[in-house]
C-alpha positions as CSV (number, residue, x, y, z in Angstrom):
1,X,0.0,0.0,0.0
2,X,1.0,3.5,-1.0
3,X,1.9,5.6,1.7
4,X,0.6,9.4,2.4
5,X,1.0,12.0,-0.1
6,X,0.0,15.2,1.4
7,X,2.7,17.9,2.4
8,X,3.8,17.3,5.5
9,X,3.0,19.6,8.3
10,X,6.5,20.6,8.9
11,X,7.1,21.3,5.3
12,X,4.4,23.8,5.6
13,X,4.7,27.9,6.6
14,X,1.5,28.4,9.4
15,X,2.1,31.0,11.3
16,X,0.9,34.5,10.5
17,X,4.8,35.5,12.5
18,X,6.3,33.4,10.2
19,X,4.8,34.8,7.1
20,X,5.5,38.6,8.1
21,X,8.9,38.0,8.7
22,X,9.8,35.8,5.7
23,X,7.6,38.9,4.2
24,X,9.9,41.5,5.9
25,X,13.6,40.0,5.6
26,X,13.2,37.4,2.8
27,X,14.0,38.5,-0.8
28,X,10.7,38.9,-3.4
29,X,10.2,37.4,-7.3
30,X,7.6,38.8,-9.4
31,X,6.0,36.8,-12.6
32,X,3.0,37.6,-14.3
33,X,0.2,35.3,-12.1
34,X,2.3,34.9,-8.5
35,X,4.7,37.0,-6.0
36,X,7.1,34.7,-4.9
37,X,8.8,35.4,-1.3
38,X,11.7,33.5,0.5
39,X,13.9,33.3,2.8
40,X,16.9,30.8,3.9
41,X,16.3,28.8,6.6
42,X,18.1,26.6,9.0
43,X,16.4,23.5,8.7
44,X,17.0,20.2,6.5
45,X,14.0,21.1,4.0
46,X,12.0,23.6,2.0
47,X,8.6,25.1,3.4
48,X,5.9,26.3,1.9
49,X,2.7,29.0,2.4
50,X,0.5,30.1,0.2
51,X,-2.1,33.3,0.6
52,X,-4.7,33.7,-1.9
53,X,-6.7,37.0,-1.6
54,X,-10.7,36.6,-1.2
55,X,-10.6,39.2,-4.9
56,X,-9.6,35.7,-6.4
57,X,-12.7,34.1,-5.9
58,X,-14.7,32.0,-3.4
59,X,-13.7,29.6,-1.1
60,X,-13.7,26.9,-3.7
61,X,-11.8,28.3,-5.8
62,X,-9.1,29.5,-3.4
63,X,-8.8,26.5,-2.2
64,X,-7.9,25.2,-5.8
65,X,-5.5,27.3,-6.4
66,X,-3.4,26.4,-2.8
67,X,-4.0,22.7,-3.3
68,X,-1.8,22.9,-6.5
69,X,0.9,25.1,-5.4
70,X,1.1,22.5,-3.1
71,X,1.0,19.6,-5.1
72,X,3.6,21.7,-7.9
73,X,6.2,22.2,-4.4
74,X,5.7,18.5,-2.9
75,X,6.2,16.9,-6.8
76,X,9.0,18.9,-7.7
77,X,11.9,18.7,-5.4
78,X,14.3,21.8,-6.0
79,X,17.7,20.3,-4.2
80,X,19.9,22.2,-6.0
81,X,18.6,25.7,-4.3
82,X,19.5,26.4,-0.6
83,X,16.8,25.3,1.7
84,X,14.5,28.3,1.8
85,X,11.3,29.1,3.6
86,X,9.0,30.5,0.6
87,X,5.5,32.3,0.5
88,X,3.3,32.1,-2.7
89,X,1.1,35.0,-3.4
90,X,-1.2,34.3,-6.3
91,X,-2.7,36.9,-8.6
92,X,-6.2,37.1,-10.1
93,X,-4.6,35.5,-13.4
94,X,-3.7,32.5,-11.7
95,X,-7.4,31.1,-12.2
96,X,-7.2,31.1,-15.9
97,X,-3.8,29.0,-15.9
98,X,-3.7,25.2,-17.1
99,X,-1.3,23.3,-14.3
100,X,1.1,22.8,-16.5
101,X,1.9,26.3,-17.4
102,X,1.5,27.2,-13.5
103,X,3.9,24.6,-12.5
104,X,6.7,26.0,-15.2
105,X,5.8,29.7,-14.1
106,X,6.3,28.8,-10.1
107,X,9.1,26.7,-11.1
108,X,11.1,29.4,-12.7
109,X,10.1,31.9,-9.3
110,X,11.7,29.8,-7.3
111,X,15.0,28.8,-9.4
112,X,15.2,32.4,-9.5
113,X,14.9,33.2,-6.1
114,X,17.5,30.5,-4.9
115,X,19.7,32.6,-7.3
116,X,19.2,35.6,-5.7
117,X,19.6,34.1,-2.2
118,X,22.5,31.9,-2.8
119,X,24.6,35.2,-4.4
120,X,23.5,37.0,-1.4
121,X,24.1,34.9,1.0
């Protein structure tokens, strides 16, 4: 039997604290449909929060949108960035994107991101 497939509770971002300070001290991507935040971190894996603004839509579709972010950052493994603590902040477009073309577009955020953080730091 297949084990559990969700993202883990620890590889998750919770805390309003947390998200103000990745917010305040982390370093920001834009793209066209997301605002991509991050900050390194000191533990042995990436984490993840996304915020979705109630101007997206309703509660269904919110919740849409976070599930596959989710899905995109627990499938696709980025080991080659520092471990970073990042904050997704989708944009009204994001509801007309096909997965495919939302994974590529987060995807290139965060390879960008680790760039930026791994010349800063």
């Amino acid at each position: 039997m297949k084990g559990s497939e969700r993202l883990l509770r620890r590889k998750r971002i919770m805390k309003r604290r947390e998200f103000l300070a990745i917010y305040e001290k982390g370093k920001k991507v834009y793209s066209r449909n997301l605002v991509l935040y991050g900050m390194a971190n000191n533990l042995q894996s990436h984490r993840l929060g996304v915020t979705v603004s109630r101007k997206i839509g309703k509660a269904v579709v919110r919740n849409r949108i976070k599930r596959r972010f989710r899905e995109i950052f627990r499938r696709n493994k980025t080991e080659d960035t520092p471990y970073m603590d990042l904050v997704v902040n989708a944009r009204k477009s994001v509801t007309q994107l096909e997965f495919a073309s939302l994974r590529d577009e987060f995807l290139g955020a965060v390879s960008r991101l680790g760039k930026s953080l791994r010349t800063a730091g």
